[in-house]
N, C-alpha and C positions, 0 to 999 in steps of 0.2 A: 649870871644865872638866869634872871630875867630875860632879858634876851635870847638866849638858847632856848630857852620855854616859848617865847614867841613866834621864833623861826622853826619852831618842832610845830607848835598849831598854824602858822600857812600854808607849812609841805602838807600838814594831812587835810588842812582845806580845799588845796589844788587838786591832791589826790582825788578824793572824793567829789571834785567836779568832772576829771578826767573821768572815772569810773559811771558816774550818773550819766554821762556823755555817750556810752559806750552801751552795746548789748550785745550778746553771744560770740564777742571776739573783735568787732568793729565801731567806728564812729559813728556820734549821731550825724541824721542826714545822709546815711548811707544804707546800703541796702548789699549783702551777700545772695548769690543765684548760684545754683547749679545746673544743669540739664540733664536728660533723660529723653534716649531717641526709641521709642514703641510702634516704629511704622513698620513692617516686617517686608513692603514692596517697594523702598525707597533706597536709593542711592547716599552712602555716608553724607551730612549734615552739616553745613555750619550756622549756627548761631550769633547774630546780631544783635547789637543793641547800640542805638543812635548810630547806625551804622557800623559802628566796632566792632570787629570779630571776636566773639569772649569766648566761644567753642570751636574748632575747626575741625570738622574730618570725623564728628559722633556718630559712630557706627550702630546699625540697630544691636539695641540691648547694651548698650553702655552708658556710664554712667560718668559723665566730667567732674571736674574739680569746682568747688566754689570758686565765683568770682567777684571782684567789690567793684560796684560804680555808685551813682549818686539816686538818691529816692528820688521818690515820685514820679509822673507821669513819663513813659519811657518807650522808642518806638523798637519793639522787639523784630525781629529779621529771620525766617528759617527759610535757606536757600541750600541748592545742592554743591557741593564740594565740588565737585566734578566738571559742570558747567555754568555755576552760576542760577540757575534757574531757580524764578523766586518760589515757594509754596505757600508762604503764611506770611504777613504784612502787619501788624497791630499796635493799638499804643496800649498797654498796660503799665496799672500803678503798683510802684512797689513801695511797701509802709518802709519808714525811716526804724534804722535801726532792725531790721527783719531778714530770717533767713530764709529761702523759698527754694524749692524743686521744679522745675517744669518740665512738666512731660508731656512729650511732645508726641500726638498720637495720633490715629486717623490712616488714610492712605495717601499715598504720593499723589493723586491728584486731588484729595479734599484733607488736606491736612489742618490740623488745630493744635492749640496746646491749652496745657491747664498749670496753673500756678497751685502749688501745694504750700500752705503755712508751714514749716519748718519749727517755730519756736514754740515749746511747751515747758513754760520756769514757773508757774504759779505751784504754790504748795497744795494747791485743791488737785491740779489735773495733771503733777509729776507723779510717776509709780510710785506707788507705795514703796518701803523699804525692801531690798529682796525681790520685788516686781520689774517686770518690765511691761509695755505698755506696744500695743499694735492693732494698724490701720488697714483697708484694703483700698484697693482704686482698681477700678474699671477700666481698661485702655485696651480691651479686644471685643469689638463689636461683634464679630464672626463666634465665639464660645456662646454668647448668651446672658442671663444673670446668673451669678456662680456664687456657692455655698461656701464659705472657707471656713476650713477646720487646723487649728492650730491643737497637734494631737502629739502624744506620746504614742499612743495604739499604733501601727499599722492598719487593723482594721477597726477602718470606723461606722460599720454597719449599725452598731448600739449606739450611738455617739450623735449627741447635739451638734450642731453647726456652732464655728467662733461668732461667725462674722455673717448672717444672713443677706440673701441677693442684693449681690453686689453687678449692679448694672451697666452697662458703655457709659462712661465720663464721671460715675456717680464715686463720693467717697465717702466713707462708712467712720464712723463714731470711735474711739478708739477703747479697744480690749485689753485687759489688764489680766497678767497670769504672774507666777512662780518664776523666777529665773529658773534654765536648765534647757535641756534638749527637747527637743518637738521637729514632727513633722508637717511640710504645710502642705495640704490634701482642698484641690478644687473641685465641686463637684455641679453638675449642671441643678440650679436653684430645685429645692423641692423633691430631690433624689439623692440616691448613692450613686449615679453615673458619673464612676473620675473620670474629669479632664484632666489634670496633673497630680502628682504624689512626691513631694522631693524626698532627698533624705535625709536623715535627722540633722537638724541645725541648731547651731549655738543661741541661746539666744540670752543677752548679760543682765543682771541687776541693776538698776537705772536706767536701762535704753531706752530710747524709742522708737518704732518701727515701721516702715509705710511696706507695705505688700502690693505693686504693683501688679496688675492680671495683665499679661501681653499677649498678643497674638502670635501664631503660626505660620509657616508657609502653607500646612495641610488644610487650615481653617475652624472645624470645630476643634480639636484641642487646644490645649494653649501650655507657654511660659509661664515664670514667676522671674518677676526680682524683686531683692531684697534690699531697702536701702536704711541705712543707718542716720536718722535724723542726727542735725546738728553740723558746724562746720568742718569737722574729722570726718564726718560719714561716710562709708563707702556705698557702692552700689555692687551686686552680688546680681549677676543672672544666672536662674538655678532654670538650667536647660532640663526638660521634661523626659522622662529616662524611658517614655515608650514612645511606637506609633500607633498606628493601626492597618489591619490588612484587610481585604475582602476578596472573595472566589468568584470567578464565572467559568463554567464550562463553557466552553464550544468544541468540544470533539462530537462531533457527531452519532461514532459509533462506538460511544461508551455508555455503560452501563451507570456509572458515577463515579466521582473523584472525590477520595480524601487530600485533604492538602495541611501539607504539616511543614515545621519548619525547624531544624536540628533537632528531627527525629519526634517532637510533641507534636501533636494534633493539634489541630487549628480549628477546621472545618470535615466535615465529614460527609460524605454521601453525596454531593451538590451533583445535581443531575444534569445532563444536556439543554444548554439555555438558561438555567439557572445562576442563579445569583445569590450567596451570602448578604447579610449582613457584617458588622465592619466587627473584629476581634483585636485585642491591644497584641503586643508584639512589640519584644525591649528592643532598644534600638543598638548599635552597633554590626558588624558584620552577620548576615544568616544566613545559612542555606536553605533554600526552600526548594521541598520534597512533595513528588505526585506518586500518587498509589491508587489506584484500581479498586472498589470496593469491596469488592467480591472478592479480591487477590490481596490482604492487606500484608505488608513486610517487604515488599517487594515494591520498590521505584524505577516506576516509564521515566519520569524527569526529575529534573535536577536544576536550580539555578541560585546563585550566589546573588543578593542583595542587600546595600547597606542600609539598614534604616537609622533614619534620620529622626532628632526630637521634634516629636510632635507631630509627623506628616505623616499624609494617611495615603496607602498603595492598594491596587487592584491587583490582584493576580488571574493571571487566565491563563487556561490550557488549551490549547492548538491542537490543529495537523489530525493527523487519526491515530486511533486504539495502538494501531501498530507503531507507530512515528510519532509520539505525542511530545510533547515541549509544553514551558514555560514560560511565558514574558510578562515582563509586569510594568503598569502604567504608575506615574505620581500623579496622585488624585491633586485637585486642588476644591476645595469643598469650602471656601470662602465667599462671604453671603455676598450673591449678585448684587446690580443696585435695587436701590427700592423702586418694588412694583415691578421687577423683569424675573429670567430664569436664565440659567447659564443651561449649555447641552455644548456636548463636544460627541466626536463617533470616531467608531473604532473596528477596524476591518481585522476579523476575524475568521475570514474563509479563505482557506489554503487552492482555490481556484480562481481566486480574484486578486494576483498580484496587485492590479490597482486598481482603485475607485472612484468615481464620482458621485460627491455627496447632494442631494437636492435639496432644497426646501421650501415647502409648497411650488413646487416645479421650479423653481429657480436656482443657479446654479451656488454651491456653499463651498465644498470643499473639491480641489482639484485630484486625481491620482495620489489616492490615499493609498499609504504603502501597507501593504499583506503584515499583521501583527505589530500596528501600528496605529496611534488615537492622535486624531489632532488637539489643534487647542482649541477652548472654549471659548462661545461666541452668546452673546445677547439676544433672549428673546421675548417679549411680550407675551402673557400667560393668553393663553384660549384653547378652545375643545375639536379645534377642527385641522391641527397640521393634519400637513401629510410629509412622510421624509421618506426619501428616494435612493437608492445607491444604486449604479448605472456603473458601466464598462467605459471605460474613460474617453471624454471627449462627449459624454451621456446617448451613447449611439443604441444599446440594450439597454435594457432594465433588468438588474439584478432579483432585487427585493425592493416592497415598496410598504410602508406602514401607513394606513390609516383609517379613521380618523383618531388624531393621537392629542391627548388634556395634557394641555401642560400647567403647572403652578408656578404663580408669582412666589421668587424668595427659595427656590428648588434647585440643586443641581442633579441632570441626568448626563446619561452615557447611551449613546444608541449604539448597539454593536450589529453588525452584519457577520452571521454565521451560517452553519449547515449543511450543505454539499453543493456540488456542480449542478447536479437537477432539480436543486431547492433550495434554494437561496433565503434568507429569511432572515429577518429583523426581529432585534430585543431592544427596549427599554427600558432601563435601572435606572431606577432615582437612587442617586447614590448620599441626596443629603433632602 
């Protein structure tokens, strides 16, 4: 009996060095990582560490599995699936015994990452009973600092912010609510202007939660994901359930356009040269509808467009009163570098098949096609361009603008519209 009594207290001995040994599923001396890829212009991902590939193929907005290698100081690798191509090089320390997220954020040629602590077991800073407890993080420079609202409302015009500006790289203190349903509502810091709205989500009793803020292709709005601390956690990207649209006339011999889209009004009245500002717009298949102001019920055009989460569209009208049409451009409204301005142009005159774009008399864009924008080019903020569209080969001069202020940190659209005997230049800042 003796004996049996002794061999029962060295198994719980051992046990309990086993278990002191161990924290949130693993050995001491080791260290669990997952990844999270937030680069929205980057080619799928793999992730490195001492050269090992621990993530292959992280697609933006996805979310790996945890993986176990050994603490401490560690040379971390993000390179493209594709080619190899290295973007991020670093040694970072991981504590022994510790779970982490890294997310991996920036753009494809200034990429970074950020290591997130993962473990919260102390009885002071685990939710309360019945609570669950959540975090924000920053990973889309292009939105801004952003308000987040973990809400049951739909509208949260009365309604205090969760989680106040939350800024590019910054991570925020963590909030503690009720288990149950909420929605999570970003709003530009210091306003009701949403950038994203998801729909109601679960959220359990004991969890804990990190809210990633990601970027767009369109730029000012954004993603969320949702990731579930701990070595089970999942990662949830809750794609943004709108876009946004804006109008420019260029019919010359119209009076103004309503522009609507499965049969709602959008914008109303936008005159010749004119230009909207940007309206949300759910995303999935739409028809987008032109109507005559003065004629309303009745549609000159018609054009089918799929909107995409979070990307922001120009709509313009063409041609003449008689023969009027639709085309529409994808904006891309994602903040230049620091200290420039992005501009792209867009040929809107049904007499100018093709164009040549100038700037300050130099030659920019070749035979730009009739209802058609190129893509955006870099430019140093000052008060004195001048920008040019010419008859291809720059033999005429169509229209010429200037003196035209551009701002650091601005994207514009120059479009060329108006007739055969008046040719004539707009500039819309379109962010």
């Amino acid at each position: 009996m003796f004996k049996n009594k002794n061999w029962r207290l060295a198994a719980l001995a051992a046990l309990l060095t086993l278990v002191a040994g161990c924290h949130g599923g693993h050995t001491q001396n080791s260290t669990d990582m997952r990844a999270v890829n937030a680069v929205i212009d980057a080619e799928p991902l793999d992730v490195l560490v001492d050269n090992d590939v621990k993530f292959g193929g992280l697609a933006f907005g996805a979310t790996s599995p945890f993986s176990e290698f050994s603490s401490g100081g560690r040379e971390v690798t993000l390179r493209s699936a594709s080619n190899q191509a290295v973007f991020f090089d670093k040694n970072l320390n991981f504590g022994s015994g510790a779970n982490y997220t890294l997310v991996i954020y920036g753009t494809r040629s200034a990429m970074s990452a950020l290591q997130l602590t993962d473990d919260i077991v102390s009885p002071d800073t685990a939710p309360a009973s019945g609570n669950f407890k959540i975090r924000a993080v920053g990973a889309s420079a292009d939105s801004g600092p952003v308000d987040v609202y973990v809400t049951q409302a739909a509208d949260i015009s009365n309604s205090p912010a969760t989680i106040g500006s939350i800024s590019f790289t910054s991570v925020s203190g963590y909030s503690e609510s009720a288990a149950g349903s909420y929605r999570i509502v970003l709003t530009v810091t210091g306003t009701k202007d949403v950038l994203f709205q998801s729909a109601p989500q679960t959220f359990a009793a004991g969890s804990i939660y990190s809210l990633v803020v990601v970027p767009s292709g369109g730029g000012k709005l954004a993603n969320a994901l949702l990731l579930l601390q701990g070595q089970g956690g999942t990662g949830t990207l809750l794609a943004n359930p709108s876009g946004r649209i804006k109008a420019v006339n260029a019919v010359p011999d119209s009076n103004g356009f309503n522009f609507k889209a499965d049969g709602t009004m959008l914008l109303s009245n936008v005159p010749f040269g004119g230009s909207s500002s940007y309206v949300s717009l759910a995303t999935g298949a739409r028809t987008l509808q032109l109507e005559a102001s003065n004629v309303p019920g009745t549609n000159v055009a018609t054009l089918p467009l799929q909107v995409d989460p979070a990307r922001d569209y120009t709509a313009v009208a063409v041609n003449s009163l008689a023969q009027a049409q639709l085309v529409t451009f994808a904006d891309d409204n994602s903040l230049p570098a620091t200290g420039f301005a992005k501009i792209r142009f867009a040929n809107a005159l049904a007499s100018a098949p093709g164009a040549d774009v100038l700037v300050n008399f130099a030659s920019q864009v070749s035979g730009l096609a009739y209802k058609s924008a190129s893509s955006y080019y870099t430019f140093a903020p000052s008060l004195t361009y001048t920008f040019t569209f010419a008859t291809p080969g720059g033999i005429t001069v169509l229209a010429t603008l200037t003196p035209v202020e551009i701002d650091a940190g601005a994207v514009y659209t120059v479009y060329l519209v108006g007739t055969a005997s008046a040719p004539q230049l707009r500039l819309v800042r379109d962010r």
